[in-house]
Each structure stands twice: as structure tokens, then as C-alpha cells.
C-alpha positions as CSV (number, residue, x, y, z in Angstrom):
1,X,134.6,309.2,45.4
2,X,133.0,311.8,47.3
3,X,129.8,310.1,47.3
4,X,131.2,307.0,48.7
5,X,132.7,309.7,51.4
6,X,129.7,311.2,52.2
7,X,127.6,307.4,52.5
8,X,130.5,306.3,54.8
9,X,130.3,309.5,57.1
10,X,126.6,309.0,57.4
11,X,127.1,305.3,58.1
12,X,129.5,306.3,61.0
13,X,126.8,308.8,62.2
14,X,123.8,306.9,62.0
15,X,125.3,304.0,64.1
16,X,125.9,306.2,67.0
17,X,122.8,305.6,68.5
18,X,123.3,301.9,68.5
19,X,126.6,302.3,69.9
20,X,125.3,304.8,72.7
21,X,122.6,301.8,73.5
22,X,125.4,299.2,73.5
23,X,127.1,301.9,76.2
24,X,123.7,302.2,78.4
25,X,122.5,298.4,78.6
26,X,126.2,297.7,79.5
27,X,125.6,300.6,82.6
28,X,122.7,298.8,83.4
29,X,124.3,294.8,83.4
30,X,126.9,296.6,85.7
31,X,124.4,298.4,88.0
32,X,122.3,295.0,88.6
33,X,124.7,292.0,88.0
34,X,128.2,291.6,89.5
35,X,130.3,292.4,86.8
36,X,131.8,295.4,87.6
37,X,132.9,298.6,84.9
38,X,136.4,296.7,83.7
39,X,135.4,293.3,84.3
40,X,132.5,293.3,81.7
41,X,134.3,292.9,78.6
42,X,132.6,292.5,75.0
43,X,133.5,288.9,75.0
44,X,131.6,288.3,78.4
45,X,129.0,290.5,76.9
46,X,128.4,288.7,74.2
47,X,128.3,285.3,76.0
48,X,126.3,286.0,78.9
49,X,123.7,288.8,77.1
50,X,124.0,288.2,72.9
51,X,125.2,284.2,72.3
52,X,123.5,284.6,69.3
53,X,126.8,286.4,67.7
54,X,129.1,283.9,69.2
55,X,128.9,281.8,65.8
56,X,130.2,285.4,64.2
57,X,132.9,285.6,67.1
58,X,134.1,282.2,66.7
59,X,134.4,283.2,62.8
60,X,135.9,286.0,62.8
61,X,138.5,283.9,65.1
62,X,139.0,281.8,61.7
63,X,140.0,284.6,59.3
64,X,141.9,287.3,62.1
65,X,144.5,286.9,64.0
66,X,143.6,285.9,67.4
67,X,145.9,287.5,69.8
68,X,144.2,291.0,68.6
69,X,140.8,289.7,68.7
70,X,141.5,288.7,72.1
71,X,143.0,292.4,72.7
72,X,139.5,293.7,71.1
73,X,137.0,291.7,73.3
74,X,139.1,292.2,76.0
75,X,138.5,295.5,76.2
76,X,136.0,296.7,78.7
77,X,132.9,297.2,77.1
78,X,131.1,300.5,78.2
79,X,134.9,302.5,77.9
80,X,135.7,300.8,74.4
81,X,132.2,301.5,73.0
82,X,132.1,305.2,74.7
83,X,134.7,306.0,73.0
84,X,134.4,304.4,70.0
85,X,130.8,306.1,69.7
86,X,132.6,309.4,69.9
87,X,135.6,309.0,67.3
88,X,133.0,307.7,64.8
89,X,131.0,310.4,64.8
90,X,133.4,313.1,65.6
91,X,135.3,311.3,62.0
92,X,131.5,311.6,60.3
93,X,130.9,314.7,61.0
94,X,134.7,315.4,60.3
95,X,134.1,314.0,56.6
96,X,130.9,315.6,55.8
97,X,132.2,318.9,56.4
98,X,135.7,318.5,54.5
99,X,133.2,317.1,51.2
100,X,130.5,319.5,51.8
């Protein structure tokens, strides 16, 4: 059990960085496009910048409910990833040291 802890904190941790990239191209769409900070949402993200993913999106619209899948990509994208970069590796961290 504790080993399945510990690979799950370090999987929060080590996608960080991915998240924090997500965070900084986002900046940069919003600095040189006209989307603005609330406007670019993760389901305009992935349309205009990653349509490869859409056939994942349009999945995952199959098997989940869709009113909170529209909630989720709704979200504004640089705020929602910001923040979800911090909770997962404050909860990594969080885990490591309560199984250490």
C-alpha cells in the first residue's frame, strides 16, 4: 500500500513541470493572440493549439457526464492549471512525507 502511495506522490510531482508549461504557453497565446486570461479556456485550447486530443475530448464526452466536462473545459486555462499544478504537488509532497 505504501509503495503504491509513494509511486502516486511522485507521479503528482513529476507532472508539475508539464503542468507549469501548460501554465506558460497559455501566458504566451494570451500575450500574442486575442484571447484574453478568462476567455482562453482548455476547450479553446485544445481546439485552436492541440486538436490532436479532440478525439480524447470527444471520448471522454461518451463515458462522463457532460454538463461537468463542460464545467472542466470551461474553466480558464492558465488559473485552472496554476492551481492545479500547486495542489498536486503540495498533495505529493504531502504524501511522501506522511509514508516516509
Amino acid at each position: 500500500m505504501q509503495t503504491g502511495l509513494r509511486i502516486f506522490a511522485y507521479t503528482l510531482i513529476l507532472t508539475t513541470p508539464i503542468q507549469l508549461l501548460l501554465v506558460i504557453w497559455g501566458s504566451f497565446i494570451v500575450l500574442t493572440t486575442d484571447y484574453g486570461v478568462l476567455t482562453l479556456t482548455h476547450k479553446a485550447f485544445f481546439v485552436d493549439y492541440m486538436p490532436v486530443f479532440m478525439v480524447v475530448i470527444n471520448w471522454l464526452y461518451v463515458w462522463i457526464w457532460s454538463p461537468y466536462l463542460d464545467f472542466i473545459f470551461g474553466l480558464p486555462l492558465i488559473f485552472a492549471q496554476a492551481f492545479k499544478a500547486l495542489v498536486s504537488t503540495w498533495l505529493g509532497f504531502w504524501i511522501l512525507r506522511k509514508t516516509g
